[in-house]
C-alpha positions as protocol buffer text, in pm:
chain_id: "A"
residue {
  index: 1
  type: UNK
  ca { x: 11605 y: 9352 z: 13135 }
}
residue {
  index: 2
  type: UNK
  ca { x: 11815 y: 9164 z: 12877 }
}
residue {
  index: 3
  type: UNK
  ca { x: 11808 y: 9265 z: 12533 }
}
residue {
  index: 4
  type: UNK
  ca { x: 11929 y: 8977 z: 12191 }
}
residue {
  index: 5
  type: UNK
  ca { x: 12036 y: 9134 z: 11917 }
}
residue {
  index: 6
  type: UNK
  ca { x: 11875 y: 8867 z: 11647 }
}
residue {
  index: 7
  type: UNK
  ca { x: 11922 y: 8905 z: 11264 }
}
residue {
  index: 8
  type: UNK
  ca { x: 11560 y: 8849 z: 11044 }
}
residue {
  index: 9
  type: UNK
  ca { x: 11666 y: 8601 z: 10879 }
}
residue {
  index: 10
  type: UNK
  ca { x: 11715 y: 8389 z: 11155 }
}
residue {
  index: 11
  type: UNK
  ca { x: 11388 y: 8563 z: 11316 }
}
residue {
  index: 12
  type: UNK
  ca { x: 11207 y: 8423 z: 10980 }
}
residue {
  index: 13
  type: UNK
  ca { x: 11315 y: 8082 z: 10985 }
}
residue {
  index: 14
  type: UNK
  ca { x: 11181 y: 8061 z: 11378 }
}
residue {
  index: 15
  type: UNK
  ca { x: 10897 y: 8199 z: 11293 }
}
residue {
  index: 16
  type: UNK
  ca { x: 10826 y: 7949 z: 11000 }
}
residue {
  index: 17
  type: UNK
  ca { x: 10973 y: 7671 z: 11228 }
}
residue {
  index: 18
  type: UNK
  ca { x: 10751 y: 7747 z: 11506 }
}
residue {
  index: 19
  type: UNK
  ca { x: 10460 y: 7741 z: 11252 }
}
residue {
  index: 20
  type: UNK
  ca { x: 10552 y: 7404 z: 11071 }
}
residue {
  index: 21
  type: UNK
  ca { x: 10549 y: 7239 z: 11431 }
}
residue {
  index: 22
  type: UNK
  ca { x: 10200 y: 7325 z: 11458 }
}
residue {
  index: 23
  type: UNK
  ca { x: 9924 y: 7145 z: 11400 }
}
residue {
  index: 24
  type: UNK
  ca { x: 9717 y: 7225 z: 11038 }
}
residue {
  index: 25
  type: UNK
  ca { x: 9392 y: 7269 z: 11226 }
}
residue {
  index: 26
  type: UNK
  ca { x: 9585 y: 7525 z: 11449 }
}
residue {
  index: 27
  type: UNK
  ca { x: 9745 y: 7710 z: 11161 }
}
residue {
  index: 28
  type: UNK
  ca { x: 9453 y: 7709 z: 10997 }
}
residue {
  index: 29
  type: UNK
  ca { x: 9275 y: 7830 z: 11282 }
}
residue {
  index: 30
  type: UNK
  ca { x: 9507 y: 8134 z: 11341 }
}
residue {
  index: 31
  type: UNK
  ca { x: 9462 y: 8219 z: 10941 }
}
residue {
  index: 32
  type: UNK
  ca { x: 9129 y: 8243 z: 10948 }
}
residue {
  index: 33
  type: UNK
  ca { x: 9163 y: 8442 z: 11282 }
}
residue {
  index: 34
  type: UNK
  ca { x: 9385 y: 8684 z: 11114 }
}
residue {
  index: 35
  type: UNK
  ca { x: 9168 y: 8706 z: 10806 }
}
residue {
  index: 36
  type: UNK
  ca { x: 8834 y: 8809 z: 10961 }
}
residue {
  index: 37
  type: UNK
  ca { x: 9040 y: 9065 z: 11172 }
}
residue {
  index: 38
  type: UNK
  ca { x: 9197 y: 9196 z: 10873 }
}
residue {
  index: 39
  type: UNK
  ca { x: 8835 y: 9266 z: 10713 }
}
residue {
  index: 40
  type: UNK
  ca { x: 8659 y: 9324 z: 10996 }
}
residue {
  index: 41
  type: UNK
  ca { x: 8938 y: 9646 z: 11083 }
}
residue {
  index: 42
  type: UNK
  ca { x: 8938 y: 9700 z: 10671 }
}
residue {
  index: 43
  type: UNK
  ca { x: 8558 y: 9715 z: 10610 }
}
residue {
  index: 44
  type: UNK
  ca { x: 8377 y: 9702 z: 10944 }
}
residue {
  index: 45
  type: UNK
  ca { x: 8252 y: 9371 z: 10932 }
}
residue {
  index: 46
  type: UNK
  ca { x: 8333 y: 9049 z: 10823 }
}
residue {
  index: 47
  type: UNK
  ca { x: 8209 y: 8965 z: 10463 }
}
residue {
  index: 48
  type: UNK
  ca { x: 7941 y: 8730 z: 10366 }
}
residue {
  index: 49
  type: UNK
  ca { x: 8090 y: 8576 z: 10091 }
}
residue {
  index: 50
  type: UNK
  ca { x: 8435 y: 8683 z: 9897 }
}
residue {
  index: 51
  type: UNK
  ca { x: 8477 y: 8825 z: 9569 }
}
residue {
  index: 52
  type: UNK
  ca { x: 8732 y: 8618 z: 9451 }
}
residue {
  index: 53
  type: UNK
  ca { x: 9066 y: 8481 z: 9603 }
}
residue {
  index: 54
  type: UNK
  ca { x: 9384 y: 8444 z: 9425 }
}
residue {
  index: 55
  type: UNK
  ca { x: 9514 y: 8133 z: 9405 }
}
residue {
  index: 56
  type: UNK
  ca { x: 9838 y: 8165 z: 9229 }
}
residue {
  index: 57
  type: UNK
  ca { x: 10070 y: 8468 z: 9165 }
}
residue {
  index: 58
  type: UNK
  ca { x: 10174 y: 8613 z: 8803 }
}
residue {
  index: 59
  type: UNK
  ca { x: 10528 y: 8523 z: 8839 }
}
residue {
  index: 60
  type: UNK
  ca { x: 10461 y: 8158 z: 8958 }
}
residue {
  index: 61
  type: UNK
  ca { x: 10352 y: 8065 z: 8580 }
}
């Protein structure tokens, strides 16, 4: 077995690379993959409709 030693900060920027080179339907795809196994594991099921989704973050104003 080899083993690389590979610093986060270059593991980040692949990961965001490989990401960008995909195409928006897939990444949007895997999002909403991730998001209704996220709520299904956090409530049990998936919810009908969502409360209310944040769109922009304090310190971006």
């Amino acid at each position: 077995m080899v083993v690389g030693h590979v610093k986060i900060d270059e593991e980040d920027l692949r990961d965001i690379q490989f990401w960008l080179d995909r195409p928006v339907s897939e990444r949007i795809a895997e999002v909403t993959r991730l998001r209704r196994a996220y709520y299904s594991w956090l409530l049990g099921t998936y919810p009908q409709h969502m409360e209310k989704t944040v769109t922009q973050r304090k310190d971006d104003i």
